[in-house]
C-alpha positions as CSV (number, residue, x, y, z in Angstrom):
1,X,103.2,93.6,96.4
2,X,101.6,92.2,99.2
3,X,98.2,90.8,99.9
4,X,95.8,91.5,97.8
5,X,97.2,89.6,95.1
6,X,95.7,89.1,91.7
7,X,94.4,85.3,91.2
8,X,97.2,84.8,88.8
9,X,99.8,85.1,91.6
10,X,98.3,82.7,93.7
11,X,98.0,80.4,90.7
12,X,101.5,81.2,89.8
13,X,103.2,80.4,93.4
14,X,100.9,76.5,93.4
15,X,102.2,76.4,89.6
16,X,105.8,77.3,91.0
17,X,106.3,75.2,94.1
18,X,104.0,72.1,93.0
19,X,103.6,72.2,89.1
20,X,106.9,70.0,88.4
21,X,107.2,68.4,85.0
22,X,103.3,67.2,85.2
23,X,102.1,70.6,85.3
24,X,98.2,71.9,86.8
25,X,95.5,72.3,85.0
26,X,93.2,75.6,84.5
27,X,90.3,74.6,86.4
28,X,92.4,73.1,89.1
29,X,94.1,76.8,89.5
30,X,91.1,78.2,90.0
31,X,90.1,75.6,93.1
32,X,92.8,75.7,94.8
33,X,93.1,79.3,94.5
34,X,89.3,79.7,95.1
35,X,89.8,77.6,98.2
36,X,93.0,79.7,99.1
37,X,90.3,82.5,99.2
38,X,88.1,80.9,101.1
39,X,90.6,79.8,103.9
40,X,91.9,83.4,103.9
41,X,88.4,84.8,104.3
42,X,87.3,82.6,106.8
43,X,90.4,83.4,109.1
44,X,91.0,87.3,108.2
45,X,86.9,87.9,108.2
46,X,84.9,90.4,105.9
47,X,86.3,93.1,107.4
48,X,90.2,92.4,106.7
49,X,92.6,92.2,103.7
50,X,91.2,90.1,101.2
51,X,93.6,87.3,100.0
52,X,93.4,88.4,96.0
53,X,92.2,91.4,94.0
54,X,89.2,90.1,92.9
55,X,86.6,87.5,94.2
56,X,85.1,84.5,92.7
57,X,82.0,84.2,90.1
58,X,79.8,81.4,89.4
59,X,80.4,79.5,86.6
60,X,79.2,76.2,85.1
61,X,81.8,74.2,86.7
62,X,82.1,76.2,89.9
63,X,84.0,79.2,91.2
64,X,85.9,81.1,88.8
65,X,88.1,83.9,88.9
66,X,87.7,85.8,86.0
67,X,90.9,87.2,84.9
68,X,92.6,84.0,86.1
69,X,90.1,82.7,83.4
70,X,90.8,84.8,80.5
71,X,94.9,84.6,80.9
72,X,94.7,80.7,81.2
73,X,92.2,80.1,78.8
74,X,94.4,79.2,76.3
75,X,95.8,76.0,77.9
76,X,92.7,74.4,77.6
77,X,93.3,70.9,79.3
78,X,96.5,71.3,79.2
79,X,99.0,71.4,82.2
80,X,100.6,74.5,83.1
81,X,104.2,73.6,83.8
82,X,105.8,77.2,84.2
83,X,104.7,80.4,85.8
84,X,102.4,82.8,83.5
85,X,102.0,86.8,82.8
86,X,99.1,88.4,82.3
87,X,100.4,90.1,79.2
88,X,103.4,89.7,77.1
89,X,104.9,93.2,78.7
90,X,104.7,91.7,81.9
91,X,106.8,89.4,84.2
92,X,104.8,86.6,85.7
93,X,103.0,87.9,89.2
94,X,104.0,86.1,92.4
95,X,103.1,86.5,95.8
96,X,106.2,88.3,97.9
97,X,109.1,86.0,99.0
98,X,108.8,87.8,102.2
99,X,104.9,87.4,102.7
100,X,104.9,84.0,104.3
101,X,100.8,84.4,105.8
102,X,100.0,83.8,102.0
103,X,103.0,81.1,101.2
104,X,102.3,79.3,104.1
105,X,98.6,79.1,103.2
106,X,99.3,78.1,99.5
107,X,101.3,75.1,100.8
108,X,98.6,73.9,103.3
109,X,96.2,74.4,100.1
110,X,98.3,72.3,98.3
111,X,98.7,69.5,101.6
112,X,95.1,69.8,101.6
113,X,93.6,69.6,98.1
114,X,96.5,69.1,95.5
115,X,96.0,65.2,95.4
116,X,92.1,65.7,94.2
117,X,91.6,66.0,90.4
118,X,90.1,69.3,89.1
119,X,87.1,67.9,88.3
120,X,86.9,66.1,92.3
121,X,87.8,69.6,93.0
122,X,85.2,71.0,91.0
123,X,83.0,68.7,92.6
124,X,83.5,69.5,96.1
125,X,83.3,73.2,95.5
126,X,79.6,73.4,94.0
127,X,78.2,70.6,95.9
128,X,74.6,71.4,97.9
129,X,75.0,74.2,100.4
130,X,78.1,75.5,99.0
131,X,78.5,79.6,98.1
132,X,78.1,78.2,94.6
133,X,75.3,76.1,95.3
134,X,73.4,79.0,97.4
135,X,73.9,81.4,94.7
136,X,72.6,79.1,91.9
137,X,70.0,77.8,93.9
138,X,68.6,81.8,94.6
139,X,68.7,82.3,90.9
140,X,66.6,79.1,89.9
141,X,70.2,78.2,88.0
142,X,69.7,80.4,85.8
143,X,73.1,82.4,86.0
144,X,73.7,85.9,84.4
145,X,77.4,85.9,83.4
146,X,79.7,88.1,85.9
147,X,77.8,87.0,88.9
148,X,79.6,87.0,92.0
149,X,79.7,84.8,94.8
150,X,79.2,86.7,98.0
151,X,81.8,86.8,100.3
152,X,79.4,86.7,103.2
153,X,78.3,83.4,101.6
154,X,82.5,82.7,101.0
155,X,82.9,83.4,104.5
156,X,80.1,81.2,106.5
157,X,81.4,78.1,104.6
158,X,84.8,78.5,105.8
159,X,84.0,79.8,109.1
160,X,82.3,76.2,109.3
161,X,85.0,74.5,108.1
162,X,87.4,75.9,110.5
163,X,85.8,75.4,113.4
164,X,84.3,72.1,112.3
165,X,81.2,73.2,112.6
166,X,79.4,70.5,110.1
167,X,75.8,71.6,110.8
168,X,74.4,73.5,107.5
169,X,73.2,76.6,108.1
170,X,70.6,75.6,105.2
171,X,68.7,72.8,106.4
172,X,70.3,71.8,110.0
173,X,71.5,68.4,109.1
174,X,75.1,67.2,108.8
175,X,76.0,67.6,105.3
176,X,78.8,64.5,104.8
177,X,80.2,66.7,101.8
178,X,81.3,69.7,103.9
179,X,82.9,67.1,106.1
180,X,84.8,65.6,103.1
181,X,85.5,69.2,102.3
182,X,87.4,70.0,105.9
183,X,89.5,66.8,105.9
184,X,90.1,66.6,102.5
């Protein structure tokens, strides 16, 4: 199945190639998979295959994919140290052995962002002038559940990153967490 993959396959390959015997947490899946999204966007555009199935939602402790959510849910806290199904019919999803666009980028996700803590991750992807932070910020943070993070929004933020732009677009002053972000 190639590209778009569901969140769970994404979460799946970082639980496959870096989970070990320590396992990854829930919310960590989601941001590095939300970041995965993100990178993907920002180098594909609005206008090409998006990297999963479905895009992120705010949530109180930032992006979430939603059926990511609801199939890991029941780990709570707890590592996930082996790949997971969505149902118990299923085998566990996986992004294609032959696609290497998406393997590659889950492995410079992982360089990138797998020595931060879910909650440092969680952190660094709601801080001010973040797609998370915009959306909140438009809706007085008062969030009706299934909201979605724009991908327009998605895609600006990583645009910025990967061309090392760290002007915001918000207020015109260099914001020190977007430059934490890009060399994180």
């Amino acid at each position: 199945m190639p590209a778009p993959y569901t969140p769970l396959a994404i979460a799946n390959n970082f639980v496959q190639n870096f989970a070990g015997s320590t396992g990854i947490e829930h919310m960590k899946l989601q941001k590095l998979v939300y970041c995965s999204y993100g990178w993907w966007l920002g180098n594909y555009g609005l206008g090409g295959v998006r990297l999963t199935s479905e895009g992120p939602q705010i949530w109180k402790h930032g992006p979430v994919f939603e059926s990511l959510y609801h199939t890991l849910k029941v780990f709570g806290r707890e590592p996930i140290t082996k790949m997971q199904s969505a149902s118990p019919f299923s085998e566990p999803e996986n992004i294609d052995v032959g696609d290497e666009n998406a393997r590659s980028l889950v492995r410079w996700i992982w360089g990138r962002y797998g020595h931060l803590s879910s909650f440092a991750l969680s952190d660094l992807t709601h801080q001010p002038g973040s797609p998370w932070h915009r959306v909140a910020n438009e809706n007085n943070f008062r969030i009706a559940l299934n909201t979605a993070i724009p991908d327009q929004y998605i895609y600006e933020e990583y645009v910025r990153l990967m061309t090392g732009d760290q002007v915001s677009a918000n207020t015109g002053t260099e914001n020190v967490s977007r430059r934490n972000h890009a060399s994180a």
